[in-house]
LUMZA-696001 format. One line per 5 residues: number of its first residue (from 1); their letters; for each residue x, y, z of N, C-alpha, C, O, CB. Coordinates in nm, 4 decimals. Atoms other than C-alpha are relative to their C-alpha. Glycine has a CB too. Layout:
N
NUM) A) X Y Z X Y Z X Y Z X Y Z X Y Z  ...
This chain:
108
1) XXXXX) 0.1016 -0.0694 0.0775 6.5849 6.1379 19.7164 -0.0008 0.1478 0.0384 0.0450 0.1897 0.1447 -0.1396 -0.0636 0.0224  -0.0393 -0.1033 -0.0543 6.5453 6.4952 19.6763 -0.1339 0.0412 0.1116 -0.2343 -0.0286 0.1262 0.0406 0.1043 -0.1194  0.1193 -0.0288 -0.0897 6.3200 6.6949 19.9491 -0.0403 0.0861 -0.0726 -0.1407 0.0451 -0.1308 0.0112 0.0413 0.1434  0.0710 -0.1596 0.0488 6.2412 7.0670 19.7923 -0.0141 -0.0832 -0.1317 0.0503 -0.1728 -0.1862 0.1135 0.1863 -0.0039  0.0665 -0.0201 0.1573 6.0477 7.0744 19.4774 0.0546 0.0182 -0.1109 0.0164 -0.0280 -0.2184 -0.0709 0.0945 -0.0159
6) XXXXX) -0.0583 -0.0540 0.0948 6.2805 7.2352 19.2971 0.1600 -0.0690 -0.0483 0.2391 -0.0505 -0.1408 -0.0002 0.1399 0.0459  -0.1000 0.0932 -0.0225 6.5313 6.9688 19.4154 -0.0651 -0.1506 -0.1236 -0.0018 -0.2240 -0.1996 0.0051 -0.0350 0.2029  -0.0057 0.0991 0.0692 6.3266 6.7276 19.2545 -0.0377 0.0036 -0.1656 -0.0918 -0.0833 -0.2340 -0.0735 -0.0790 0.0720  0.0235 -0.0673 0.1357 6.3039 6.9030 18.9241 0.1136 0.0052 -0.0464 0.1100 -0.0240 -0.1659 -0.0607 0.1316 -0.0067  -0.0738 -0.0028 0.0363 6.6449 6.9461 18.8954 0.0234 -0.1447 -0.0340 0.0620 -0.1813 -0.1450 0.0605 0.0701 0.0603
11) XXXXX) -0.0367 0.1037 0.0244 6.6798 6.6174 18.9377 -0.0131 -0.0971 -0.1105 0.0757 -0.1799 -0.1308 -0.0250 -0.0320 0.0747  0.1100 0.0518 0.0911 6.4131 6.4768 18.6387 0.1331 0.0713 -0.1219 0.2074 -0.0016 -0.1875 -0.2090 0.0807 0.0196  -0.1142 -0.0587 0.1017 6.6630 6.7643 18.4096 0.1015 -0.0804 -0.0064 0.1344 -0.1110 -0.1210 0.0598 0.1327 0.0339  -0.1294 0.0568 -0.0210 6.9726 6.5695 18.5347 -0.0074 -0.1118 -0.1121 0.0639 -0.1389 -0.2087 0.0269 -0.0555 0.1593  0.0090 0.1769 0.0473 6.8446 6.2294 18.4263 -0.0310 0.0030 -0.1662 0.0038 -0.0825 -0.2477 -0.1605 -0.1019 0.0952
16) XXXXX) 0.0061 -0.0308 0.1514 6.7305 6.3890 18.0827 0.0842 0.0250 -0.0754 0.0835 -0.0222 -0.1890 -0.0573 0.0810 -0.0292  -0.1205 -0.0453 0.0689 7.0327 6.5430 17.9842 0.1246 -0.1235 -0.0096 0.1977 -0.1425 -0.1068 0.0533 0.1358 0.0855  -0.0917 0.1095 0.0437 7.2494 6.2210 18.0824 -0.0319 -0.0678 -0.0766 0.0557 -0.1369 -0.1285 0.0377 -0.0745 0.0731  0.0220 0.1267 0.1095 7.0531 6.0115 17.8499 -0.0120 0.0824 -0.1147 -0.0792 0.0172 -0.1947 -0.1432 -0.1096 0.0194  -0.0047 -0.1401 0.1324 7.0641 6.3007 17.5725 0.1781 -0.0387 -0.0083 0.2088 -0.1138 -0.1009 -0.0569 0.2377 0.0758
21) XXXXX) -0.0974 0.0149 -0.0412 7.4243 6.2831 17.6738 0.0918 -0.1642 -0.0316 0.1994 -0.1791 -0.0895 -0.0364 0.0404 0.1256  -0.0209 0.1446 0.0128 7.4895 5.9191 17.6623 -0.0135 -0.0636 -0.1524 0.0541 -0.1463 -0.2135 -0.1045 -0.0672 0.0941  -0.0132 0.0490 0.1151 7.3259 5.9122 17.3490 0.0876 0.0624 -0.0970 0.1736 -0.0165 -0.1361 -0.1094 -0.0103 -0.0427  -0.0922 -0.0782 0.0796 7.5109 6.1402 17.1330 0.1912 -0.0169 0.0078 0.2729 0.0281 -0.0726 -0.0468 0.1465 0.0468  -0.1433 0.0279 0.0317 7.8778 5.9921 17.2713 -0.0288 -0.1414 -0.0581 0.0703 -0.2042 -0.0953 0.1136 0.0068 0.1363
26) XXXXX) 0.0105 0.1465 0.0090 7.7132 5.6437 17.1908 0.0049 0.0522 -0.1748 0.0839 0.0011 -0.2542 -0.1606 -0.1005 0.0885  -0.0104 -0.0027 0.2243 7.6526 5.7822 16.7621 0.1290 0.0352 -0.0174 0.1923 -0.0280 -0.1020 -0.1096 0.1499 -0.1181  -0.1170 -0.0175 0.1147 7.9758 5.9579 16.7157 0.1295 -0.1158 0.0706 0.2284 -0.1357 0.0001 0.0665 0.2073 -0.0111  -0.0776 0.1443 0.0284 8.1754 5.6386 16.8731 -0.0357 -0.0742 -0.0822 0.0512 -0.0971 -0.1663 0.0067 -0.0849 0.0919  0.0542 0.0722 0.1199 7.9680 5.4289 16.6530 0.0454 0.0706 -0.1488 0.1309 0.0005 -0.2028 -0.1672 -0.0004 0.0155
31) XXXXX) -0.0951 -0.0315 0.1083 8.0810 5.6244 16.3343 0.0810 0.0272 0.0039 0.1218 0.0780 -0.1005 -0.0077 0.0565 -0.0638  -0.1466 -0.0199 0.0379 8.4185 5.6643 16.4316 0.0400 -0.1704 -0.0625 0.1059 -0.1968 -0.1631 0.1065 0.0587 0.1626  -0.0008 0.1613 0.0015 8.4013 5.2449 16.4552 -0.0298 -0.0507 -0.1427 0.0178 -0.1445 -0.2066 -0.1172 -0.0652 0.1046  0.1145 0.0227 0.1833 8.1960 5.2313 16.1100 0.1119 0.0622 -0.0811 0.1507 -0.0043 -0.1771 -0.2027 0.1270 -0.0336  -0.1422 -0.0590 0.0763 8.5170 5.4869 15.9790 0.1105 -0.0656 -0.0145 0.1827 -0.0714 -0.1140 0.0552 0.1061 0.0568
36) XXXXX) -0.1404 0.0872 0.0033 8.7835 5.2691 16.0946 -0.0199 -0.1110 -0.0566 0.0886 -0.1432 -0.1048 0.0641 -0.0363 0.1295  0.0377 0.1055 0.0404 8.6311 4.9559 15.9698 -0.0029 0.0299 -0.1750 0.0741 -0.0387 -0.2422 -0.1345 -0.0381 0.0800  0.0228 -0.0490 0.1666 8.5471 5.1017 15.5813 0.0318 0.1353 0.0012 -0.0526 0.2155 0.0414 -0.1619 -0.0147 -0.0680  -0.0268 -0.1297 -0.0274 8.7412 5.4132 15.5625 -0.0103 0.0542 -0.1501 0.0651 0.0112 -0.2374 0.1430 0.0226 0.0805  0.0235 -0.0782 0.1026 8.5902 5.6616 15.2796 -0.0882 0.1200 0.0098 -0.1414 0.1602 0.1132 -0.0420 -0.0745 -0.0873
41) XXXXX) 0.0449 -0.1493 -0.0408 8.4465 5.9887 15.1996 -0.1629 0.0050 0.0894 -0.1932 0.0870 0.1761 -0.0139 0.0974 -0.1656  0.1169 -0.0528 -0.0847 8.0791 5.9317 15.3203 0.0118 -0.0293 0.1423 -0.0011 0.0577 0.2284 -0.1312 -0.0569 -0.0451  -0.0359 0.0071 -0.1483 8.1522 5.7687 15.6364 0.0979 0.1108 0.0997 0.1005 0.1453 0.2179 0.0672 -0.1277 0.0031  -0.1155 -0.1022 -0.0525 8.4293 6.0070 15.6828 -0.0799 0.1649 0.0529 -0.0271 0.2599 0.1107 0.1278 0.0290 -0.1574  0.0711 -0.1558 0.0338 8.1397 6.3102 15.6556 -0.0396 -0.0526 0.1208 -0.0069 0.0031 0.2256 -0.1182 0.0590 -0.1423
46) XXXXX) 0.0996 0.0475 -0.1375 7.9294 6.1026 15.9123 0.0731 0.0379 0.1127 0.0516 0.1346 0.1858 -0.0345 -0.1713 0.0190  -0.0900 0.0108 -0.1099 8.1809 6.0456 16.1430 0.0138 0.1733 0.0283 -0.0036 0.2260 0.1382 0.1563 -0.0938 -0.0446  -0.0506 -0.1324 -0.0795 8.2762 6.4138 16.1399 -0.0906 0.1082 0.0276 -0.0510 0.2078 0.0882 0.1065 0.0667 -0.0717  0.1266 -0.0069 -0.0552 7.9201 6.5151 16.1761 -0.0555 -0.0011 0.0981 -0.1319 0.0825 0.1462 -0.0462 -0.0499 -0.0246  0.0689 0.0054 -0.1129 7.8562 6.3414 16.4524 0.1097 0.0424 0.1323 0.0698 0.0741 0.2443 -0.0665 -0.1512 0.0063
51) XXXXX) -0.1007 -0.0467 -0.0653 8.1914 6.4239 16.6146 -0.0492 0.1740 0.0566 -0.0422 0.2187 0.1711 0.1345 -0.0156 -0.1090  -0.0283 -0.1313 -0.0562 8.1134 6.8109 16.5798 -0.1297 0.0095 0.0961 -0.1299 0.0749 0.2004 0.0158 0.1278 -0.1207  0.1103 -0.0076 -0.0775 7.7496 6.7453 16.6988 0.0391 -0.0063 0.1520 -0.0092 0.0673 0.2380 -0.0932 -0.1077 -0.0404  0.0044 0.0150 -0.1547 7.8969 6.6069 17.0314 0.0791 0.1244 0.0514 0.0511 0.1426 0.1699 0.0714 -0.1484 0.0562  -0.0766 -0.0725 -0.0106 8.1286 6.8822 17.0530 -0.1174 0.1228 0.0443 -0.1034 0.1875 0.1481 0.0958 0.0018 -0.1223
56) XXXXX) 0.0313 -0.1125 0.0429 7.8775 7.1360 16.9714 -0.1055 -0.0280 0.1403 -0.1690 0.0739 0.1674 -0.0457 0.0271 -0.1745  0.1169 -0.0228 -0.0406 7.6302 7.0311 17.2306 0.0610 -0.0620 0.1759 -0.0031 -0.1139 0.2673 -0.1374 -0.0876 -0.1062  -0.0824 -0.0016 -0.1100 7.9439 7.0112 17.5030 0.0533 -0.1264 0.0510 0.1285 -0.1513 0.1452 -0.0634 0.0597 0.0961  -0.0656 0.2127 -0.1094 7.9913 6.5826 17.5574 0.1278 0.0408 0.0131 0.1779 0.0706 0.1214 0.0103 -0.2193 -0.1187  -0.1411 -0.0014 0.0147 8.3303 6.6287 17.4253 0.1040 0.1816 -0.0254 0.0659 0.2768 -0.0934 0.0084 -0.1094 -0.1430
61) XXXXX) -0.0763 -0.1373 0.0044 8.5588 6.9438 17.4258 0.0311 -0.0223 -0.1520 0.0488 -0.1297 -0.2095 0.1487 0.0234 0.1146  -0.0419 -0.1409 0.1418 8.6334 7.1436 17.0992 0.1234 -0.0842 -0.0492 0.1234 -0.1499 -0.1533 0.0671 0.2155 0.0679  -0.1125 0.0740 0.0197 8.9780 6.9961 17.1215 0.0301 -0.1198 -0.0180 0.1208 -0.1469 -0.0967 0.0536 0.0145 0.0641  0.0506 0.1184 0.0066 8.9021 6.6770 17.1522 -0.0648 -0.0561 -0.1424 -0.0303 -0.1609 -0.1971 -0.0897 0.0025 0.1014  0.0595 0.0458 0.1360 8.6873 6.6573 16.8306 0.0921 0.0587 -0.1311 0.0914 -0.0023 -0.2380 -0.1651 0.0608 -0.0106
66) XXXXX) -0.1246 -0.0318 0.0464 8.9546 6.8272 16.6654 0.1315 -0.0750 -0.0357 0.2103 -0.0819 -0.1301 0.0266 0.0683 0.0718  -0.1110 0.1685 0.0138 9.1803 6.5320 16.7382 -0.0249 -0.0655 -0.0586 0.0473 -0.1178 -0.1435 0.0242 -0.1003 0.0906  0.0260 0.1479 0.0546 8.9499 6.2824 16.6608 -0.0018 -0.0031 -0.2049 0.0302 -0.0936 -0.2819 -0.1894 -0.0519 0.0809  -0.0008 -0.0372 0.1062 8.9007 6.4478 16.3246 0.0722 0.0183 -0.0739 0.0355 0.0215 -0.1914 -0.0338 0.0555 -0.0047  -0.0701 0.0145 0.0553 9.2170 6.4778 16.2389 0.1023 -0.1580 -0.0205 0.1866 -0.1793 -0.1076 0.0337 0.1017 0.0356
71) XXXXX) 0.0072 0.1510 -0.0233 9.2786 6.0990 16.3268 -0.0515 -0.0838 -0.1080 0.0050 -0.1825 -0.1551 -0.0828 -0.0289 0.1133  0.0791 0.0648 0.0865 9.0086 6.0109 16.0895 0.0458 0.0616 -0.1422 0.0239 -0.0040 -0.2441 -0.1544 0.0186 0.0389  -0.0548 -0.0696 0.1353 9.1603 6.2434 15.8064 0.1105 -0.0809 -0.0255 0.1198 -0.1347 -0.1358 0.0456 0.1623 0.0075  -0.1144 0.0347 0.0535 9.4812 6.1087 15.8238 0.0143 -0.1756 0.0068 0.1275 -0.2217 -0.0077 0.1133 0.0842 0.0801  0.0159 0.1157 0.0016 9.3838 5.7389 15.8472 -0.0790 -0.0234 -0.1389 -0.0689 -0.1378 -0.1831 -0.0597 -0.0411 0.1253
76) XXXXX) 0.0400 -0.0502 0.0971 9.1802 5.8654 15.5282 0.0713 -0.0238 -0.1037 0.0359 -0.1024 -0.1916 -0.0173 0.1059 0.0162  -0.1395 -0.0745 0.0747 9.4749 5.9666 15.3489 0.0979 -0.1056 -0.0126 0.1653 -0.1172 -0.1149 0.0778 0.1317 0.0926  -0.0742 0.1030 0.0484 9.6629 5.6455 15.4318 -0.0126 -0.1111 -0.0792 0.0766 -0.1784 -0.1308 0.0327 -0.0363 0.0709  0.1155 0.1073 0.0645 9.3995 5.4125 15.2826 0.0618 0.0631 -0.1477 0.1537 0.0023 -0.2026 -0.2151 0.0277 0.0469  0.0090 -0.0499 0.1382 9.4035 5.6353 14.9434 0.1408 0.0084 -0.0372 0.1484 -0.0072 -0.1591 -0.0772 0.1392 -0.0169
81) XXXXX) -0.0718 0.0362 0.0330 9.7639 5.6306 14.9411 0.0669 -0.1553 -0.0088 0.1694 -0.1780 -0.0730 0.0327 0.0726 0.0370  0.0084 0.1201 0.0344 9.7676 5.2796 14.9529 -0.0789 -0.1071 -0.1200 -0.0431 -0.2096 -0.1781 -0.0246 -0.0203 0.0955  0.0769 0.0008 0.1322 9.5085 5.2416 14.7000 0.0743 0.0212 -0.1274 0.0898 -0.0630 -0.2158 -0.1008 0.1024 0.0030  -0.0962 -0.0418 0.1392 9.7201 5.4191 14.4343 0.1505 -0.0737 -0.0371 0.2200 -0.0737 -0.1387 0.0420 0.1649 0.0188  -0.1352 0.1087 0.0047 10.0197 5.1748 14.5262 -0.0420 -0.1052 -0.0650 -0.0069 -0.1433 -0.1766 0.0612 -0.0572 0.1420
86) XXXXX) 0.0661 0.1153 0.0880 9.8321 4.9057 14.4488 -0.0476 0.0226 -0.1521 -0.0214 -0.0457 -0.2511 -0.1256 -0.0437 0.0731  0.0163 -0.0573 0.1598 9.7199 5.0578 14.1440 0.0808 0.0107 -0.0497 0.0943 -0.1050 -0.0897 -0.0463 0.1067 -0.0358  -0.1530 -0.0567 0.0649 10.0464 5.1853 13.9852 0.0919 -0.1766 -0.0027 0.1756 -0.1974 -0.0905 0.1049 0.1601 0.1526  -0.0485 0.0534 -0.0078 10.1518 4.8394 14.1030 -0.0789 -0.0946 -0.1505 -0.0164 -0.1207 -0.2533 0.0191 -0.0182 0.1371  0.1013 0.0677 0.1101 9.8834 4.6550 13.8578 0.0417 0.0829 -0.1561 0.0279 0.0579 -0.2758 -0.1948 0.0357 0.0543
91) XXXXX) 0.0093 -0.0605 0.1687 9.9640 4.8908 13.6029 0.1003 -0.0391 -0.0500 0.1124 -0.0507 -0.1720 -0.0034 0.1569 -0.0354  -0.1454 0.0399 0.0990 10.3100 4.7814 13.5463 0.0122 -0.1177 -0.0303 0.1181 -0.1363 -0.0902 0.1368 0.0222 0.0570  -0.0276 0.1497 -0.0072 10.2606 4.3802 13.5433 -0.0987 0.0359 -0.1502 -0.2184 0.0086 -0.1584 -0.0604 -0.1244 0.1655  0.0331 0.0612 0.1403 10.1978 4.4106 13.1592 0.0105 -0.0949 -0.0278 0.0990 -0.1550 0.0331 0.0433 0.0306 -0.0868  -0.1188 0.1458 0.0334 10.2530 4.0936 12.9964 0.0301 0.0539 -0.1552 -0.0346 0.1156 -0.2398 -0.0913 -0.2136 0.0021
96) XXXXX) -0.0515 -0.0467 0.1489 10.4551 4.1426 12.7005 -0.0095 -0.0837 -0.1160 0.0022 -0.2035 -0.0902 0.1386 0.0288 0.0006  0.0455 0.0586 0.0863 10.3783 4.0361 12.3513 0.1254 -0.0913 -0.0706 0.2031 -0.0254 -0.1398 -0.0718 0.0979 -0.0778  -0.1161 0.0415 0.0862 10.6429 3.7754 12.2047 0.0537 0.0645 -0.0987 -0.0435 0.1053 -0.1622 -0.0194 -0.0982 -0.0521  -0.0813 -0.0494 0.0686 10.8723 3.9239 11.9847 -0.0163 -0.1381 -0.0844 -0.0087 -0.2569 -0.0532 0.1346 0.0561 0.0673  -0.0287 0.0779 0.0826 10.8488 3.8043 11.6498 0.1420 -0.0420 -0.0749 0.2199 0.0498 -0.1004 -0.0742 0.0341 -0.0640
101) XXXXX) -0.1431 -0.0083 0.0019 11.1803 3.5962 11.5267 0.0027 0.0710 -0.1455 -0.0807 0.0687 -0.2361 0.0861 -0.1550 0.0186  -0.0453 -0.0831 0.1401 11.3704 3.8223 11.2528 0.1032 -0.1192 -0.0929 0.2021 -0.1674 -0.0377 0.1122 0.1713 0.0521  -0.0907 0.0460 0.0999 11.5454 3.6378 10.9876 0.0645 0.0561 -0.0332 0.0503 0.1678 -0.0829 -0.0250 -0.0363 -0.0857  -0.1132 -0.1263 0.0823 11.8584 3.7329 10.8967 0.0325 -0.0732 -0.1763 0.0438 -0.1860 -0.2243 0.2117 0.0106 0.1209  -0.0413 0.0074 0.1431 11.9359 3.7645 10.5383 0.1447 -0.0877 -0.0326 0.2472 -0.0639 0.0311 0.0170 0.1559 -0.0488
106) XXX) -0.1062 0.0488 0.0024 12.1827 3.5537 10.4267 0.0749 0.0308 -0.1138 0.0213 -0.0098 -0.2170 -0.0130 -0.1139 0.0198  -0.0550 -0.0421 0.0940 12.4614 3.7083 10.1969 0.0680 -0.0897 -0.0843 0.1641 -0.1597 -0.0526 0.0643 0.0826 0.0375  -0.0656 0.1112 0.0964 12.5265 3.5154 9.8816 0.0017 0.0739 -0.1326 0.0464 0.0190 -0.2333 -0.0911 -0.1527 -0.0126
């Protein structure tokens, strides 16, 4: 425990800031988790929301959220190009209409 006064003041700050701290890496793991699970544009905003928040308020380095953000973009990007495969793929399984038979003329 601390002895000086000012020891035990710092200390009360300490314990505030780790649970300030704690919470803010606990939301933007939780929407990176919520991103990877259903990956689209609003989650994708969240996620990078709460990413810059932790960044901005020092949990995680600059660089770091930078990564994760580009992680979540390009996992983004693979989804929607997969989307359009599948699509393009649906578009070509026409079914085609029987061809009606032609009679040929018979020369007499």
């Amino acid at each position: 425990m601390p002895v000086t006064k000012s020891a035990q003041g710092a200390l009360k700050q300490q314990q505030r800031r780790l649970k300030e701290n704690r919470r803010t890496k606990r939301l933007y793991q939780k929407s990176i988790r919520e991103m990877k699970k259903d990956p689209g544009e609003k989650s994708l905003s969240k996620a990078f929301s709460q990413i810059d928040r932790a960044a901005k308020k020092n949990v995680i380095h600059k660089n770091k959220a930078a990564h994760l953000k580009a992680q979540l973009s390009k996992l983004t990007v693979k989804v929607a190009k997969s989307e359009t495969k599948d699509n393009k793929k649906s578009k070509k399984k026409k079914v085609s209409k029987p061809k009606p038979k032609s009679f040929k003329k018979s020369s007499r």
